[in-house]
PyMOL commands that place a pseudoatom at each C-alpha (Angstrom):
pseudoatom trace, name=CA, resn=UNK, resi=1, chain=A, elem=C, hetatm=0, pos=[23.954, -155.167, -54.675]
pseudoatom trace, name=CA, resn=UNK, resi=2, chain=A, elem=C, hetatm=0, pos=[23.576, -157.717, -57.050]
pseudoatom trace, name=CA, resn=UNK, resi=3, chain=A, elem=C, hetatm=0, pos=[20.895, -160.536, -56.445]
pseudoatom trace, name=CA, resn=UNK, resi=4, chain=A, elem=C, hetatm=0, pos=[20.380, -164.303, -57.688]
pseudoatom trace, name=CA, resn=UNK, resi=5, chain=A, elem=C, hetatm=0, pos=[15.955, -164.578, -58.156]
pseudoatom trace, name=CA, resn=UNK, resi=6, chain=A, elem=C, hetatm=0, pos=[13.667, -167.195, -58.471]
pseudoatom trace, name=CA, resn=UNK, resi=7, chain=A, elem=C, hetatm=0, pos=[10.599, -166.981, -60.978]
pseudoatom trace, name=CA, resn=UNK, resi=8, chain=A, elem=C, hetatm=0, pos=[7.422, -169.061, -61.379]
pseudoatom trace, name=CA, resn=UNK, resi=9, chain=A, elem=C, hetatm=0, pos=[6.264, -169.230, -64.639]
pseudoatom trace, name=CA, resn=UNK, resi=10, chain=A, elem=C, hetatm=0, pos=[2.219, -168.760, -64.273]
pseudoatom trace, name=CA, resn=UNK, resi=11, chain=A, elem=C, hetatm=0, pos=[1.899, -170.206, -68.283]
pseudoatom trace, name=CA, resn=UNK, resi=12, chain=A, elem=C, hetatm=0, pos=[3.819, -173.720, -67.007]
pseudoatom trace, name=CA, resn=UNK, resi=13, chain=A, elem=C, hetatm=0, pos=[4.378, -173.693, -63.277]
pseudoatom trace, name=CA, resn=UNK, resi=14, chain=A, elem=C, hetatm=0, pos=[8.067, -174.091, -64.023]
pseudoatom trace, name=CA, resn=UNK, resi=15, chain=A, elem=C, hetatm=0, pos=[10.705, -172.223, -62.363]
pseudoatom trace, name=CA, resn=UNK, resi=16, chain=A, elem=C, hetatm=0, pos=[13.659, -169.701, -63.838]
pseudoatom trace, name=CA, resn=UNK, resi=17, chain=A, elem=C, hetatm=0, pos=[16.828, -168.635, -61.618]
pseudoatom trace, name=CA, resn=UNK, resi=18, chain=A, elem=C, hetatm=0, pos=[18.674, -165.777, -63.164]
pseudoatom trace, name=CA, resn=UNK, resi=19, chain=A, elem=C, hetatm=0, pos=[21.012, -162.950, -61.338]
pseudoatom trace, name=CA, resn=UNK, resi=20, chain=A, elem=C, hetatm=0, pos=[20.959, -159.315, -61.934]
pseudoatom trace, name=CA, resn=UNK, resi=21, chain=A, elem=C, hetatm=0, pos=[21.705, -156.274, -59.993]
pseudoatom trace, name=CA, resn=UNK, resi=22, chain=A, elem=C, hetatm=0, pos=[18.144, -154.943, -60.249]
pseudoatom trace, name=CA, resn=UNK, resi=23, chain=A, elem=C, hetatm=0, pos=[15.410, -157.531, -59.793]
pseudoatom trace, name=CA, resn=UNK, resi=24, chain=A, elem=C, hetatm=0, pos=[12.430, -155.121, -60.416]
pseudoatom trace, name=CA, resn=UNK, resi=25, chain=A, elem=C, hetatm=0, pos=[13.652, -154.133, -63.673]
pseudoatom trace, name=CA, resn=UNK, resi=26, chain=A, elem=C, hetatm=0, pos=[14.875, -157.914, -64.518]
pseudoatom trace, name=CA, resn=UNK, resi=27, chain=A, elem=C, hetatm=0, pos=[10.960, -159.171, -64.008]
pseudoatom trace, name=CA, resn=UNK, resi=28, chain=A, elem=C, hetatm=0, pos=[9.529, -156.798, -66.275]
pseudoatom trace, name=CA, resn=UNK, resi=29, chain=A, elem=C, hetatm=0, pos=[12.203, -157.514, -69.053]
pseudoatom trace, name=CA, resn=UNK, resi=30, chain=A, elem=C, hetatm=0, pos=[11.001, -161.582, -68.588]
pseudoatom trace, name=CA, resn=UNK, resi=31, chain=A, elem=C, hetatm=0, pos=[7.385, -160.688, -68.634]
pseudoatom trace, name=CA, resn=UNK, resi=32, chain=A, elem=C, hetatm=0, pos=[7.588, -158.238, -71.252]
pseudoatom trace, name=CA, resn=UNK, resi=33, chain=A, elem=C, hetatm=0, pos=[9.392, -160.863, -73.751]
pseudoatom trace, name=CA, resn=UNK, resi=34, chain=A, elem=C, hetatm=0, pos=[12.585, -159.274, -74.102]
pseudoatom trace, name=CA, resn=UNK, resi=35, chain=A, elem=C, hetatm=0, pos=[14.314, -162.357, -72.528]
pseudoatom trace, name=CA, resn=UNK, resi=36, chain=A, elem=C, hetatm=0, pos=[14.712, -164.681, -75.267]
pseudoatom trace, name=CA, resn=UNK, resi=37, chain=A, elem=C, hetatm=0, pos=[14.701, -167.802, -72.867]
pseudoatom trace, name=CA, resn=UNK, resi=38, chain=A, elem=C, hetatm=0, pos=[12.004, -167.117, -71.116]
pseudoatom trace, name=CA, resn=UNK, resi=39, chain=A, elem=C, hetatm=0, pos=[9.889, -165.104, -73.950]
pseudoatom trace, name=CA, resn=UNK, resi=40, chain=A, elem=C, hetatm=0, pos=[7.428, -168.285, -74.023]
pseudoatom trace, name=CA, resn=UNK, resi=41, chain=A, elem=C, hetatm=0, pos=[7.052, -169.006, -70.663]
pseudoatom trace, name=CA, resn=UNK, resi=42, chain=A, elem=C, hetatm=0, pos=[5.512, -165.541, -69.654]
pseudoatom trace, name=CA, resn=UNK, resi=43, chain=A, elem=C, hetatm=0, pos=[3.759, -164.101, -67.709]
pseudoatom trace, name=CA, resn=UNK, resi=44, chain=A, elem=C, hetatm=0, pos=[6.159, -164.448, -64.454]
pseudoatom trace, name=CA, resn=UNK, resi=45, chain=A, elem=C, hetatm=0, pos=[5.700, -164.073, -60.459]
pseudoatom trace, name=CA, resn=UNK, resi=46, chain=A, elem=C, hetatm=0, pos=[8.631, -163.252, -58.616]
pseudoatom trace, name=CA, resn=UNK, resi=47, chain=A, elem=C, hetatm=0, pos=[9.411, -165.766, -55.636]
pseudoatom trace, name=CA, resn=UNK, resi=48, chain=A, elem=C, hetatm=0, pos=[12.008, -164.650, -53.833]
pseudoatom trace, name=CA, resn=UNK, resi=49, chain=A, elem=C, hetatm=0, pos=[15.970, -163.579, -54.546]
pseudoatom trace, name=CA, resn=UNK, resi=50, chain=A, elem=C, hetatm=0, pos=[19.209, -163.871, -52.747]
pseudoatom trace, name=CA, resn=UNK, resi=51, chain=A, elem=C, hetatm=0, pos=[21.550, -160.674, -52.450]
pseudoatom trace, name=CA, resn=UNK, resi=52, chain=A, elem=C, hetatm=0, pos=[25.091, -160.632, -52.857]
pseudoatom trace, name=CA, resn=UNK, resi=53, chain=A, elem=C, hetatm=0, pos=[27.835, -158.057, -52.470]
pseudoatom trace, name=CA, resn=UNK, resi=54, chain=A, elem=C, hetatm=0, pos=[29.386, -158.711, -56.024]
pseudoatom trace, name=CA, resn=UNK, resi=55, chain=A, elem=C, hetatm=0, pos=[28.339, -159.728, -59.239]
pseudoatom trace, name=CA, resn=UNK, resi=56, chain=A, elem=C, hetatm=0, pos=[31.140, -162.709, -58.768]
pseudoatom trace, name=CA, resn=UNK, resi=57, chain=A, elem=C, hetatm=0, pos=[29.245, -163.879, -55.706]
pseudoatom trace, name=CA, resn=UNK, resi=58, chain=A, elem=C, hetatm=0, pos=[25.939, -164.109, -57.537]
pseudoatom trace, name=CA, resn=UNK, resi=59, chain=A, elem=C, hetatm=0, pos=[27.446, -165.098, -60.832]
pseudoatom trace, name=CA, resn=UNK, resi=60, chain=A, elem=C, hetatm=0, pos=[28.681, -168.067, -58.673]
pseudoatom trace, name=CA, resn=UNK, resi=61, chain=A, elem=C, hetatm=0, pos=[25.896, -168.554, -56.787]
pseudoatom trace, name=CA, resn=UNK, resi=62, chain=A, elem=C, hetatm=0, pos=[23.851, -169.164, -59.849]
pseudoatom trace, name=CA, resn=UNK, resi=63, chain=A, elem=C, hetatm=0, pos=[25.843, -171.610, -61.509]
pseudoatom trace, name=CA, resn=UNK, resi=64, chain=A, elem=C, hetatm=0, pos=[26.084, -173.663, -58.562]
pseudoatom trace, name=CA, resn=UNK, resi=65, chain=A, elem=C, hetatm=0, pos=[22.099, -173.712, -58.560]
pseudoatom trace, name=CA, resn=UNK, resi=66, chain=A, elem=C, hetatm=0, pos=[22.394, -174.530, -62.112]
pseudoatom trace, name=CA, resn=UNK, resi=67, chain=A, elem=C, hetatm=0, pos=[24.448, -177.513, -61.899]
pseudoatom trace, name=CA, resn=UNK, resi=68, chain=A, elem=C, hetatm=0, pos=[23.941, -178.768, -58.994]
pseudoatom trace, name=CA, resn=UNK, resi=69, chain=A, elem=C, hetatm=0, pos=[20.264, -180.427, -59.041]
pseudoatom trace, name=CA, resn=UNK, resi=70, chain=A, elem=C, hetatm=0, pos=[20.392, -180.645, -55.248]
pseudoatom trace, name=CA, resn=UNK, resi=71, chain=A, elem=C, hetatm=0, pos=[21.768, -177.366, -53.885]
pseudoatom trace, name=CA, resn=UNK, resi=72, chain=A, elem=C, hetatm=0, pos=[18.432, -175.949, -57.072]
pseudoatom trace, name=CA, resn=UNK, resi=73, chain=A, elem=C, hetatm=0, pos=[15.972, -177.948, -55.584]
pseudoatom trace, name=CA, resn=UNK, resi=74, chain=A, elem=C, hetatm=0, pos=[16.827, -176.780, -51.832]
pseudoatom trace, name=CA, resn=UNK, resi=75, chain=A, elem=C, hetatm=0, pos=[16.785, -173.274, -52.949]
pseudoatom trace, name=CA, resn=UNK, resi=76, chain=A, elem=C, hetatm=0, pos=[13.501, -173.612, -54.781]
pseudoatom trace, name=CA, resn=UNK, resi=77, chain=A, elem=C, hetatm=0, pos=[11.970, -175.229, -51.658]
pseudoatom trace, name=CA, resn=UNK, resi=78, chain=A, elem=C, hetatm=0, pos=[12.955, -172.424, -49.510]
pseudoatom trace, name=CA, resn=UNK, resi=79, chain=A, elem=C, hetatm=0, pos=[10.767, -169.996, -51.700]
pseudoatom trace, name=CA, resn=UNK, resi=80, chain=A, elem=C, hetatm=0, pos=[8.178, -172.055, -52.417]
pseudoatom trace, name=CA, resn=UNK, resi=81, chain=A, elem=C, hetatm=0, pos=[7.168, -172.983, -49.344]
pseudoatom trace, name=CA, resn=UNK, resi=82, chain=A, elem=C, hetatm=0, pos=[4.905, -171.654, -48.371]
pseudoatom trace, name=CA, resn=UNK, resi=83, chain=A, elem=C, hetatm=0, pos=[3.697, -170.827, -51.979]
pseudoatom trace, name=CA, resn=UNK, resi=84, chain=A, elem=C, hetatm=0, pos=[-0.042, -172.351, -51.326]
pseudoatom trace, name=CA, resn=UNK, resi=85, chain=A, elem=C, hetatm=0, pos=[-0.519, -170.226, -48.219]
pseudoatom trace, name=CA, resn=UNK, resi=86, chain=A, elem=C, hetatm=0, pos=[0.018, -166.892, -51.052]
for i in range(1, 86): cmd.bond("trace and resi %d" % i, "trace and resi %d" % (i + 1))
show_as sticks, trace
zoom trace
């Protein structure tokens, strides 16, 4: 399974979308500073992630967020939420 994520960066509030096919081990790489995008922005909380059946889908799947400022901003809504209730 390979998965498209949404992080919260705790330093800025800002938000990172990414894809992997093992979320767990994708979060610690961000908040451990091996991610040179990110390596500032640390510490992270994972918000929530999308799973696909091939790296293709979520490859995809995270450009589209990428490019397309309102197909992001739906998709950060829908983990974010209900973000104060946490």
């Amino acid at each position: 399974m390979f998965s498209v994520y949404l992080l919260k960066s705790l330093k800025d509030n800002s938000y990172y979308i990414g894809q992997t096919d093992d979320v767990n081990k994708r979060l610690q790489e961000h908040n451990s500073g091996c991610v040179k995008s990110t390596k500032s922005r640390k510490p992270f909380l994972l918000l929530g992630a999308e799973e696909y059946k091939t790296r293709s889908e979520s490859r995809w799947r995270e450009y589209e967020l990428k490019h397309y400022p309102r197909r992001k901003t739906k998709f950060i809504k829908k983990y974010t939420t209900n973000e104060k209730n946490r």
